[in-house]
N, C-alpha and C positions, 0 to 999 in steps of 0.2 A: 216393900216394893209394890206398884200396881199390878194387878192383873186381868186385864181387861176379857180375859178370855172365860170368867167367870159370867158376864152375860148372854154368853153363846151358849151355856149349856142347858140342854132341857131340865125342867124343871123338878123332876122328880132325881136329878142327878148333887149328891150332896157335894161341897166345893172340898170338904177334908174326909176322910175315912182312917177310923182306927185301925191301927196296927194289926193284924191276925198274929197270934202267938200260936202255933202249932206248925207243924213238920210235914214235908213230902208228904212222906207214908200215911201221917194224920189225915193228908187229904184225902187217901184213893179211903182209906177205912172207914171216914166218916160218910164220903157217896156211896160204898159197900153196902153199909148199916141203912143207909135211909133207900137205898133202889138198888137190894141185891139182883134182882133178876131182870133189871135193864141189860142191855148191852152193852159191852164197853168197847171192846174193838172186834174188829172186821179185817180179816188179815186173808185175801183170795177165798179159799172155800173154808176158812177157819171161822168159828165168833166165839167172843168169850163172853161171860156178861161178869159186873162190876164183884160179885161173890165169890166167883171160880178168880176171878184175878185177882184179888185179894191173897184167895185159898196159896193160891198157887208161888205168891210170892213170901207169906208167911213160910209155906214148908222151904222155898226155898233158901230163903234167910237162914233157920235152921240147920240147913247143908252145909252154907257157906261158911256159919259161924264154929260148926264139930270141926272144917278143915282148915281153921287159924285166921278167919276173916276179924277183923277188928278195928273198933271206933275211930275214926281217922285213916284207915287204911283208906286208899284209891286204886279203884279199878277204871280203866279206858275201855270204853266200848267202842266197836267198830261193826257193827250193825246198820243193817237200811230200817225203814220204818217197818216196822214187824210187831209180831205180840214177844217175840223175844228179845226185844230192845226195851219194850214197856217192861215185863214183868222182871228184867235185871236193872233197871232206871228204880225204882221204887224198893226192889231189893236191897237195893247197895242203901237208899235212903233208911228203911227199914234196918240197918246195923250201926248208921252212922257215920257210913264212909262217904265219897266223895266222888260222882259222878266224872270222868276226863272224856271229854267228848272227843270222838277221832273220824273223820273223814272216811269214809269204804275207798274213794278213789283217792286215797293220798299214796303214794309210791313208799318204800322203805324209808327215804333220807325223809320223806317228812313224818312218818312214822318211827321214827329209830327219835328224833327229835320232840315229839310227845313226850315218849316214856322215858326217857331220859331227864324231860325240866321236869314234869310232874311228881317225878318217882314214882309213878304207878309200881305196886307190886304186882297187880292181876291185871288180866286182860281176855274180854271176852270176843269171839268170833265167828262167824260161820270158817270153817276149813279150808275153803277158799281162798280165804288171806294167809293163810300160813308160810307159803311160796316168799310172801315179803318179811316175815319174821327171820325165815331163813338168811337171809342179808342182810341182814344189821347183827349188829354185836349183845345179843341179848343179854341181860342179865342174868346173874346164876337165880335169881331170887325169883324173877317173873313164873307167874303160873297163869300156865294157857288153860283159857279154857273154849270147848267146843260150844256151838248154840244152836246145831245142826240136831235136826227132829230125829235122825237115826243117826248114831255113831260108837265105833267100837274104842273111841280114846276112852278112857279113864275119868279123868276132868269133863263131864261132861253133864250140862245144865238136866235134860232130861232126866237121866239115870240116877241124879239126884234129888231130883224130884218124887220119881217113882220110889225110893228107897226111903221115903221121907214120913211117917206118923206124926210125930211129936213136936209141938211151937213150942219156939222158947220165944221170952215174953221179947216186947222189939224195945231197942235202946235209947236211953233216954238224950234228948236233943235241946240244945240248946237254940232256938233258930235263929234268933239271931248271930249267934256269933259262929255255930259253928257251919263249917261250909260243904255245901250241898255238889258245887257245880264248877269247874274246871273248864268255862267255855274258850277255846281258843281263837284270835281274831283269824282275819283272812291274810292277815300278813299283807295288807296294804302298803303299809306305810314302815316296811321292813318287816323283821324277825317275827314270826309269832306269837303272841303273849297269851298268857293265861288269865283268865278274867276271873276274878275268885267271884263267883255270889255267893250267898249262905239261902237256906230254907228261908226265910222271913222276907229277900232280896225278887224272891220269886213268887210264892204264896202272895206278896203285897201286890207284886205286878197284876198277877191273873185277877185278884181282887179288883183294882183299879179298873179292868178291863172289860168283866162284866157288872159291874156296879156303872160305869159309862152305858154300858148297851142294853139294863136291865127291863126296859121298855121292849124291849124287842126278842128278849129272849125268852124260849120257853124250856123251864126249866123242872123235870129230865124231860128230853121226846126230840131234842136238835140232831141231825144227822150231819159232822163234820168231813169234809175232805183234807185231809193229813197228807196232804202234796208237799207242805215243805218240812226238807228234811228234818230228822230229830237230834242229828247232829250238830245245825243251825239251830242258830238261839228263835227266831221267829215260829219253828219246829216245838220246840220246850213247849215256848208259850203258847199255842195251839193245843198240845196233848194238856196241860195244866188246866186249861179251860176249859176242854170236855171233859174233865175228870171231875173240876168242879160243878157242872153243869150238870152232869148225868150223862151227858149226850154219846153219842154213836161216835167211835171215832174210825172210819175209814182209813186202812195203814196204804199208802202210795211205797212200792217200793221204790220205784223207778218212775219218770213222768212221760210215759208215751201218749201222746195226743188223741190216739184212736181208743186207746185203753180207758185213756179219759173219759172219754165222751161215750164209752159202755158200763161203766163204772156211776156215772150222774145218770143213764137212764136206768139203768137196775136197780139202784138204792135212794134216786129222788135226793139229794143232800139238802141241806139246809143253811150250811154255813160255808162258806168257800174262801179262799183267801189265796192270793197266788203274785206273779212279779208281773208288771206288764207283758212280757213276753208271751205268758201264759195265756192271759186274757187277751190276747193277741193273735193266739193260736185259736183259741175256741171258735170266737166272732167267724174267724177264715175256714173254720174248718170248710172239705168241701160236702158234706154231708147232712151239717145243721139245721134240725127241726125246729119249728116255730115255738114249739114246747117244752124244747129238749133243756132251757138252763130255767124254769117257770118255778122250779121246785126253791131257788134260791131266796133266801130272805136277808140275807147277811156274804154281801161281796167287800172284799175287804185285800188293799193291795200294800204291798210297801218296796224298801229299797230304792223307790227313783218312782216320780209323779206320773199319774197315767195322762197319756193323753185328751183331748175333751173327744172327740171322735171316740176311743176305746170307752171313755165313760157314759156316753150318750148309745153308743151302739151296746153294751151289757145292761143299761138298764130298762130301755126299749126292750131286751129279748127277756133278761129276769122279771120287771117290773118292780124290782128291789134299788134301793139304794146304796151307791157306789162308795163305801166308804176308804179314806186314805189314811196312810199311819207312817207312824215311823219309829222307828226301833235302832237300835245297836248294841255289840255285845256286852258292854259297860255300864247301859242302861234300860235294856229288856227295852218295853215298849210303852214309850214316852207321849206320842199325840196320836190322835184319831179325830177322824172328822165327828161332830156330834148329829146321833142318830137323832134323823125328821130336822136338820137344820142345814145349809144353804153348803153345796159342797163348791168349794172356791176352787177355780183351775188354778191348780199347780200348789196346792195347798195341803200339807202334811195334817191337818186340820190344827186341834190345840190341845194346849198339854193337860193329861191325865189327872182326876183331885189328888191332890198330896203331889203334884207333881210342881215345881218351879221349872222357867224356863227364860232367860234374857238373852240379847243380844249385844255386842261387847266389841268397841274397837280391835283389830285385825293387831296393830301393831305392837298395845301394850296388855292388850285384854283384861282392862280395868274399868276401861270408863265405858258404862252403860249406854245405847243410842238410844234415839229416839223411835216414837212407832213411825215405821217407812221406811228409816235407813239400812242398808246392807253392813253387819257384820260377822263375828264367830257366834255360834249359839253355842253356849253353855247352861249347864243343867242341874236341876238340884234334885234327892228325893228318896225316899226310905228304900226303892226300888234301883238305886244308883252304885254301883261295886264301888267298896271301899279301899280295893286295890287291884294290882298286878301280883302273879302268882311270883315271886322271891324278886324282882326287879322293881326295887325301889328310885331308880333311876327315871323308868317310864312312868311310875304312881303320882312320882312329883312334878312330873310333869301334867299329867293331864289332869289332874286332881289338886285346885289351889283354893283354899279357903273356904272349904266345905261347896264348891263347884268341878264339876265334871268336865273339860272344855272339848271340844266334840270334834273340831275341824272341820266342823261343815258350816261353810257361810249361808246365812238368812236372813230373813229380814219380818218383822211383825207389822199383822193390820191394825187400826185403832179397833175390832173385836175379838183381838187376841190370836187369829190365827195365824201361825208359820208358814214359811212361805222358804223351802231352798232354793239357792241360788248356785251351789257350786258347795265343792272341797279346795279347801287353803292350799292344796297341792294339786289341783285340776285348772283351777281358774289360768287361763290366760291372760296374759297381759303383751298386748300386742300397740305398738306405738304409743306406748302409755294409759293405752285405754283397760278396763279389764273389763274380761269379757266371759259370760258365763254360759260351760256349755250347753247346760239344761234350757237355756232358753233359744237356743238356737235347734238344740233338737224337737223342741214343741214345735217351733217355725216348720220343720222341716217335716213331722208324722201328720202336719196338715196338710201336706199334699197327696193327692189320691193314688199315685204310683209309690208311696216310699210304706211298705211294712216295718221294718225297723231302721234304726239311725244313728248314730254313735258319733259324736264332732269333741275332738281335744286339740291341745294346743300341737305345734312344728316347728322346730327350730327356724328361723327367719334372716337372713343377713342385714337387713334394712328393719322390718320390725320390728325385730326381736325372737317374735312370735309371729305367726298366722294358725288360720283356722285352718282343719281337715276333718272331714266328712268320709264315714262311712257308711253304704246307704244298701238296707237288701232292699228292692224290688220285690210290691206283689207279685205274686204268680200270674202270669202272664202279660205285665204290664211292661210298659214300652217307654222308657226317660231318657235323656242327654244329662250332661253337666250343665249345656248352655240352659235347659229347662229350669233345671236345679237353680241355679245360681239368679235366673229372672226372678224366680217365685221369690228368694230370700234380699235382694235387690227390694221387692216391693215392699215387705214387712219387716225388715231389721235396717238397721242404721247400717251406715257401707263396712264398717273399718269390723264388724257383725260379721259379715256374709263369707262364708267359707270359699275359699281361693286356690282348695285342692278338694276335691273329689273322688270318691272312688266307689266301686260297684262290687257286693261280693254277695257270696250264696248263704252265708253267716255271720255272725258276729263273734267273738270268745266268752263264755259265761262262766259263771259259778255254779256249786254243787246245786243254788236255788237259781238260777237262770238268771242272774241279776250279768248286765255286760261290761263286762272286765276292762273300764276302759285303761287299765296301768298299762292291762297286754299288748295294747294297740299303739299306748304311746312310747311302749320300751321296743317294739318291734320296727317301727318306725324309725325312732331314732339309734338304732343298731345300723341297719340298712342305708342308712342315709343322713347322717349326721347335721348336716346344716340345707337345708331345704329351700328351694325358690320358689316363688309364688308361679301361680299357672300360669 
């Protein structure tokens, strides 16, 4: 197959990279061995450096393994970003078991649902969540365990620790095949599935990642912001990369804006990465020094395309370049813009070495398009999950013929780069036309009163469909619809322009701020079922 994306990349960037054969664990051991007394995280007034966190999950291993932990077993963590989400992450890899990633804010029924498909036997906590353990139907078998710095339970991470002298040697891994990681989807497009990676699936990603950015990185001495969660797979692959790296990794428990922006002037970061909304919030803060984001070498966003406004205003204030990506949980993290090369609006940049990536008619997802035309992107790549965790139902679906098929429509330039357009289940289709709502949202974060923006389809009597807009307003700015609706009147085709309007103080998000737009279309059509135009 061509791949035209191979001229777009800088030059010291190779088009294939070998496989890496070694484990989690292998990785934080080998940055231990080469920069024990770097830093590794930064967790409020905690730091650890790469030796002590090592130390530390070594004896822990140890603990786990005297009280019946074993190869294959899974434990679910329900941690925020902390040093005690990393040093039980690299633990569990460290024995062989299997990472089940669980949400801090999921309620019981979606927790009681985890541990259930996974069969986790163990599961680690702050005390906190215990309240939702208690409502669900636990197993006789699960063992809780505490992750709270003081606690009088029994099961408890520290006391284990302290109680600990002696390593026992860490278990031998297969990375490729055996599996590392449990990541579960957001439940989009229904149930939520469990994304098996293996160590090799992961390891190869962060390879791919900083092998693309190697010009730019300095390797050990990068200070990371660990904003997105480590529960999200964009998360993983962040802690992966400063571990590979050497670098600093900043633990974000929680993302408050003000805390943010005390947080970059006290520790200066160097690599940052966050959702548009994020980078949306900083530009606005009302507080922002000329200096305050200068420290940035590496801005890097994904989930949905930034703005040219958001990207022209962070790289004005950084002096860095704005890089875009994109990732999902089946595939870790598949294109980036190439550093020092041209960042195209609205462009996920292009796919990763060792990474394939085409475009494929909508209807039978066989026949390849051309570069330009709009279809499904589907993906190939040693970084790409070989399945669904026991639902072979869904595996064979999304997984045909050694292709990953992704449900996101896009389209390629003639130098390779990706370009979305929408999700197979977003796109509207309104008097037969289809219409994407990413592009009507760029239209719309172009105008100087609209902060955020959200436009999906509405049931229609006549169209079918119509467009609806939801729009925050800067702080203190002043819009009509009639405004709205002239601006998008001059820059979109008419059957384009959104025909309902609305004004709110928010949007609905994810754990990593990405905007929900299911929430808005299920709300919507609960409320009001068939829709008339304004």
């Amino acid at each position: 197959m061509s791949r035209p994306w191979y001229s777009s990349y800088p030059k010291s960037v190779p088009h294939e990279i070998a496989i890496p054969h070694y484990s989690l664990y292998e990785l934080l051991a080998k940055t231990a061995e080469k920069y024990p007394e770097q830093k590794a995280v930064i967790d409020g007034t905690r730091e650890i450096t790469y030796a002590e966190l090592q130390d530390k999950v070594d004896r822990l291993a140890t603990s786990l393994k005297k009280r019946g932990f074993r190869k294959g077993d899974r434990m679910a963590i329900m941690l925020p970003n902390s040093i005690e989400y990393i040093m039980t992450y690299f633990t569990i890899h460290r024995l062989g078991g299997t990472v089940c990633q669980v949400n801090p804010m999921y309620q019981p029924r979606e927790l009681d649902y985890i541990l259930q498909n996974s069969g986790a036997k163990w599961f680690v906590s702050f005390e906190e969540q215990w309240a939702k353990l208690n409502e669900i139907e636990q197993r006789e078998d699960l063992i809780v365990i505490s992750a709270d710095l003081k606690s009088g339970y029994p099961n408890h991470l520290y006391k284990w620790l302290d109680e600990e002298d002696e390593i026992v040697q860490p278990e031998a891994i297969d990375p490729q095949e055996d599996v590392a990681l449990l990541q579960y989807t957001g439940g989009t497009t229904g149930r939520s599935k469990g994304v098996v990676l293996t160590h090799t699936n992961l390891i190869m990603n962060v390879t791919q990642s900083v092998t693309f950015q190697q010009d730019v990185l300095q390797i050990p001495g990068e200070v990371m912001v660990g904003s997105s969660p480590l529960f999200h797979i964009a998360g993983i692959v962040n802690l992966n990369q400063a571990v590979l790296t050497g670098a600093v990794y900043l633990a974000v428990r929680r993302v408050q804006i003000d805390d943010m922006m005390s947080l970059i002037r006290k520790y200066r970061p160097t690599i940052f990465s966050g959702v548009p909304t994020l980078y949306i919030a900083l530009l606005n803060h009302p507080e922002l020094k000329s200096d305050d984001l200068k420290s940035f070498k590496v801005c890097a966003s994904g989930t949905a395309a930034l703005p040219m406004e958001v990207i022209s205003g962070m790289e004005e204030k950084t002096g860095a370049q704005v890089i875009s990506s994109f990732g999902m949980s089946e595939a870790l993290i598949t294109h980036r813009t190439p550093p020092g090369r041209v960042h195209k609006l609205g462009s996920i940049g292009v796919p990763l070495p060792g990474t394939d990536a085409k475009i494929v008619d909508i209807a039978t997802g066989k026949k390849e398009l051309p570069i330009g035309e709009s279809g499904e992107m589907v993906l190939k790549g040693p970084q790409v999950t070989s399945q669904y965790w026991n639902n072979a139902e869904e595996t064979n679906h999304a997984l045909r013929d050694g292709w990953l098929y992704t449900g996101d429509l896009a389209r390629m330039d003639e130098d390779g780069y990706f370009f979305i357009v929408g999700r197979k289940k977003d796109m509207i289709i309104a008097s037969g036309y289809n219409i994407y709502p990413d592009e009507v949202e760029e239209v719309l974060y172009q105008h100087p009163a609209v902060a955020e923006a959200c436009a999906f389809g509405v049931p229609h009597p006549y169209r079918g469909e119509t467009v609806k807009t939801i729009i925050i307003p800067k702080n203190g700015a002043q819009v009509t619809k009639e405004e709205i609706v002239d601006w998008c009147n001059e820059r979109l085709a008419r059957y384009k322009v959104p025909t309902l309007i609305e004004f709110r103080d928010e949007l609905p998000k994810s754990a990593v701020g990405k905007v929900l737009r299911r929430v808005l279309v299920e709300e919507e059509r609960t409320k009001n079922p068939t829709v008339h135009s304004r």
